[in-house]
C-alpha positions, -999 to +999 in steps of 0.1 A: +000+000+000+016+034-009+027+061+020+017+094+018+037+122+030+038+159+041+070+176+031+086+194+059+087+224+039+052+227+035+039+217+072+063+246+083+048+269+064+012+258+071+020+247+111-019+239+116-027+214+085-047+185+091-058+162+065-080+128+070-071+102+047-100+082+043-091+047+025-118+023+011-112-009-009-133-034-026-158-004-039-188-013-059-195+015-075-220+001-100-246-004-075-271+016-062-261+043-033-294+054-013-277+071+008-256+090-010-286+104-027-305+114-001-273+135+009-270+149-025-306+156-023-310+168+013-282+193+006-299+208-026-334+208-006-317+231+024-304+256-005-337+254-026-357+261+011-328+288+021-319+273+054-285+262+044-258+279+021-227+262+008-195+284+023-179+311+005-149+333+004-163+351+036-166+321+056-132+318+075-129+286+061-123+295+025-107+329+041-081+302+051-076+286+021-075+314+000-047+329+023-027+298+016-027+300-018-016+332-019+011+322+001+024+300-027+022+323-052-015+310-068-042+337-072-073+318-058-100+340-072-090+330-105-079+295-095-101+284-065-098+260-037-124+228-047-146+237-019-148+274-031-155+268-070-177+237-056-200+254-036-201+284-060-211+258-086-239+246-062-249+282-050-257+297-088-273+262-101-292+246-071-274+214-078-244+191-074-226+175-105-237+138-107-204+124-114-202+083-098-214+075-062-175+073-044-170+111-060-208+121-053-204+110-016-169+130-009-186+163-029-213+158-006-193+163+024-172+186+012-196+214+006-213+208+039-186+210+060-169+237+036-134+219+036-114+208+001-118+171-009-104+152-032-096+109-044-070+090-061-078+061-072-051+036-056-045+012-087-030+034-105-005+056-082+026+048-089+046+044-063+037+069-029+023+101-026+041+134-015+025+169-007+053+192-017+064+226-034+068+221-069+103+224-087+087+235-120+098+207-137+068+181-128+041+170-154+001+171-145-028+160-175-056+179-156-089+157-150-111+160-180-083+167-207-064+139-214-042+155-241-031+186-222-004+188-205+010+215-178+042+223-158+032+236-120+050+271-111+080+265-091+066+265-054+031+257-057+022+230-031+010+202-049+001+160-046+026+138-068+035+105-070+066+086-091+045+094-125+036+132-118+017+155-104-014+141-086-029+176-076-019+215-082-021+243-063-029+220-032-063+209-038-076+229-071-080+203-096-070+161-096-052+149-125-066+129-148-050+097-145-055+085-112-097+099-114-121+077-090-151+059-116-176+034-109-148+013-117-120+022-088-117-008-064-091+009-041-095+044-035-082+069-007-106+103-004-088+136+016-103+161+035-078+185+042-079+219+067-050+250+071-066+260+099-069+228+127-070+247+156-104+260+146-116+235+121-099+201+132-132+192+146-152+193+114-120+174+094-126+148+122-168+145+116-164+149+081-141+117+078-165+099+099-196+113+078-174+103+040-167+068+058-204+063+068-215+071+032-186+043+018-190+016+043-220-001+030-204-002-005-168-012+006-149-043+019-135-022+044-123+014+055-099+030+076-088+069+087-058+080+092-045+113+097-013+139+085-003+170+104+027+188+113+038+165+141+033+129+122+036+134+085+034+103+073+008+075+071+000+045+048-035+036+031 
């Protein structure tokens, strides 16, 4: 199973980063997920009724994100953190994407706790997993467009793994290679926070709330956790 690592570099610049690694293998992702819709669902019904609103760059959790990126050099009202252009997305059209149920569940929770998520699908990482700056020499085919290819900015925190770049700029956009289908079998989900002093709580419940949602559909599932203080775990 691969390792995944935080870079030294980065969890010093970013002390108070927590990110939940949520792991599931033996997904079915052809069969029906009721609960998963009813999440999907239930979320659109609070926004249609106006008792709920996804976060946005007001809400201190974006506010943190958006900080971040700037840190690293990435404008992040032209390239936003997932949660931000997310819940944007949901806020103007009323409705989530309906992508597979494994990337339907992890959207789900991402917008209602307001933190970045993101998958890999495990069969085809090579090698482990590294949360680093950028050189500027690193490869990433963006998910969706399998015949571009871009080179990260020298410093941008990204995900990569022995083949390229998994991620850029932190959690923006996945690449398109290791994308979770109805296919993926083995596939490890992160929620991820800047800001774990005030928001470590809701990393916690939304772990638990992703691996409620995968558990029925799943051989098993475990959560494990990076910070500043143990920056390594394997899935």
């Amino acid at each position: 199973m691969p390792t995944l690592r935080l870079d030294a570099a980065v969890a010093d610049a970013f002390p108070d980063t927590l990110i939940a690694l949520v792991a599931a293998t033996g997904l079915r992702g052809h069969e029906p997920w009721p609960v998963t819709e009813a999440a999907v669902a239930g979320l659109e019904g609070d926004l249609a009724a106006g008792t709920w609103r996804p976060a946005d760059e007001t809400d201190p959790r974006i506010e943190a994100w958006h900080a971040a990126y700037r840190a690293f050099g990435t404008n992040p009202r032209r390239i936003r953190p997932s949660v931000d252009a997310l819940g944007r997305r949901l806020a103007k059209r009323g409705a989530l994407p309906r992508i597979n149920p494994a990337v339907d569940s992890y959207n789900a929770v991402s917008v209602r706790h307001g933190l970045p998520a993101g998958a890999f699908d495990l069969d085809r990482v090579a090698g482990d997993i590294a949360i680093h700056y950028a050189a500027g020499t690193e490869q990433f085919t963006p998910l969706g467009e399998p015949g571009t290819v871009e080179t990260p900015k020298p410093g941008e925190v990204v995900y990569t793994d022995a083949s390229g770049v998994l991620t850029r700029h932190w959690n923006h956009r996945d690449a398109d290679r290791t994308r979770v289908t109805e296919d993926s079998r083995r596939v490890v989900f992160l929620l991820e926070t800047v800001r774990a002093a005030r928001d470590g709580h809701l990393v916690k419940a939304a772990a638990e709330e992703l691996r409620v949602l995968l558990l029925p559909h799943a051989d098993a599932t475990t959560v494990a956790y990076l910070d500043a203080a143990g920056r390594q775990a394997e899935v």
